[in-house]
Wavefront OBJ file of the C-alpha trace (Angstrom):
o trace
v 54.259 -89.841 -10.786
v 57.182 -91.733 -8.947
v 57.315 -90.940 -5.011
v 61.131 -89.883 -4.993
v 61.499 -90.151 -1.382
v 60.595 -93.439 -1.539
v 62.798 -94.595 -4.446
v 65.927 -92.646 -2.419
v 64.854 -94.266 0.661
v 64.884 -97.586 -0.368
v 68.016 -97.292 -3.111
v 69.634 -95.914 0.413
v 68.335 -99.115 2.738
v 69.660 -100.840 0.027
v 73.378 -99.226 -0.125
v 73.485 -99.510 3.674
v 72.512 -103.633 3.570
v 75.361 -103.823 0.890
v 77.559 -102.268 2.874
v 76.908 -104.472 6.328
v 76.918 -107.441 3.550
v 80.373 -106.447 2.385
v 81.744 -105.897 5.810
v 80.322 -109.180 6.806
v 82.066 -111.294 4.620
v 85.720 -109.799 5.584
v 85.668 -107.924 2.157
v 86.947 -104.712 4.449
v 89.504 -104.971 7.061
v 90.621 -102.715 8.918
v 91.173 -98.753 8.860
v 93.121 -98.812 5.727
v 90.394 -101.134 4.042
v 87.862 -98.843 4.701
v 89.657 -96.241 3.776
v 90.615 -97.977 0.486
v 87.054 -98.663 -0.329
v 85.042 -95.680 1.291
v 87.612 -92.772 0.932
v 88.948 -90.898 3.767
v 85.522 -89.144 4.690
v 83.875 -92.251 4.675
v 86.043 -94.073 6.767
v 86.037 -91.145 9.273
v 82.420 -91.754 9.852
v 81.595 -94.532 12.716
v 78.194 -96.217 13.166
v 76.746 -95.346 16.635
v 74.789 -98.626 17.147
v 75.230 -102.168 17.756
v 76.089 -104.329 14.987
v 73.552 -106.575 14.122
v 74.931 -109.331 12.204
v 73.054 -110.117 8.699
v 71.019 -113.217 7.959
v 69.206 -112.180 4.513
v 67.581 -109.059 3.322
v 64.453 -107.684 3.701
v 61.926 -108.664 0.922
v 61.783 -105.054 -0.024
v 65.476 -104.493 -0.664
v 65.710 -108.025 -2.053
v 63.617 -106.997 -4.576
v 65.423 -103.855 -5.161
v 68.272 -105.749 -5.666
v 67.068 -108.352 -7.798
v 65.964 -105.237 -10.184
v 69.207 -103.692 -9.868
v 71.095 -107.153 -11.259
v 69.104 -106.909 -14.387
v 69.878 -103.021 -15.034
v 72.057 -101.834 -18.147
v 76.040 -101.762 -16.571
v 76.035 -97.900 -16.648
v 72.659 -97.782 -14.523
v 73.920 -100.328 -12.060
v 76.947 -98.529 -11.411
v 75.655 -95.216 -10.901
v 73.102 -96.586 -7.700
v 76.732 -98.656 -6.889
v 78.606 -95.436 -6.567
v 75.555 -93.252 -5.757
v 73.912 -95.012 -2.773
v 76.291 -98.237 -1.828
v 80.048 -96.263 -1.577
v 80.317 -93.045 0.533
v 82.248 -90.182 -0.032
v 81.888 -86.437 -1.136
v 79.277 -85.812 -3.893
v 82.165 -84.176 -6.291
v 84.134 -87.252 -5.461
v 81.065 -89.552 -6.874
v 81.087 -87.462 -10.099
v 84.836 -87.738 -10.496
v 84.018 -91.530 -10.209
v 81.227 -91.791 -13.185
v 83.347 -89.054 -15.085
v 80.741 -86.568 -15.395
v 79.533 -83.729 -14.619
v 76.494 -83.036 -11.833
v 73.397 -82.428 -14.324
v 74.486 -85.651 -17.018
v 75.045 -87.529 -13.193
v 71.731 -86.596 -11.232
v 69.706 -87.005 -15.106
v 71.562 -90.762 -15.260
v 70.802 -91.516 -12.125
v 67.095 -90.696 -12.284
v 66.775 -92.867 -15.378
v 68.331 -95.756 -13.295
v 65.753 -95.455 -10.184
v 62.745 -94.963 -12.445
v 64.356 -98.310 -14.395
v 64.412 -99.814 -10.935
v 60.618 -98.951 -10.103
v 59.266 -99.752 -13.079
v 60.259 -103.365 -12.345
v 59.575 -103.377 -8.773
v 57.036 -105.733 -8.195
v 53.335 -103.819 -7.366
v 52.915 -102.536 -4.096
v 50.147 -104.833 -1.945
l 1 2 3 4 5 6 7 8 9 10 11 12 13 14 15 16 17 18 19 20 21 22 23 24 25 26 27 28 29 30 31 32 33 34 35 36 37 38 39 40 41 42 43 44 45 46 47 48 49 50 51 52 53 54 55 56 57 58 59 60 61 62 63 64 65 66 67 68 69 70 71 72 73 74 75 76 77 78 79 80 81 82 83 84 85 86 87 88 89 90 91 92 93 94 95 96 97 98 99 100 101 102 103 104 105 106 107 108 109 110 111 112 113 114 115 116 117 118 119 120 121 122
């Protein structure tokens, strides 16, 4: 049985590592980048913390990520839109084109895809 709190977790460390990634490399400037790329809700939310600057990621979400490069198009983009991009859940459905039970059932295929070729646990 998959520990889904620990697949979420980590598909969520993940989407926040792309997102200080992205930001790091000048891919979103500004208020009207962010909200181009996050939506108005998202861009309405501010981080509360100092910004650490990135060097590399931590094995465990490099690994994740490494898994998520070799993942059919369709899983890849719903843990993209799911867990990287922020924004209302309806708006996330609007953005795969489907509705919530066909979106939740994809997107548990994808994270048990991504576990089953997560390296083993030490």
């Amino acid at each position: 049985m998959i520990d889904r709190s620990w697949v979420h977790s980590l598909a969520d460390h993940w989407g926040h590592w792309m997102r200080k990634a992205e930001a790091k490399q000048g891919q979103i400037q500004g208020t009207l980048g962010r909200i181009n790329e996050e939506g108005p809700e998202g861009a309405a939310i501010k981080s509360h913390g100092a910004k650490i600057p990135i060097v590399d990621f931590p094995e465990e979400i490099a690994a994740f990520h490494r898994v998520w490069l070799s993942l059919t198009d369709r899983h890849q983009m719903i843990i993209w839109i799911d867990y990287k991009q922020r924004g209302s859940v309806k708006q996330k459905f609007k953005k795969m084109d489907m509705k919530k039970d066909a979106y939740y059932r994809l997107r548990s295929a994808a994270l048990i895809a991504v576990v089953s070729g997560l390296p083993p646990v030490k």
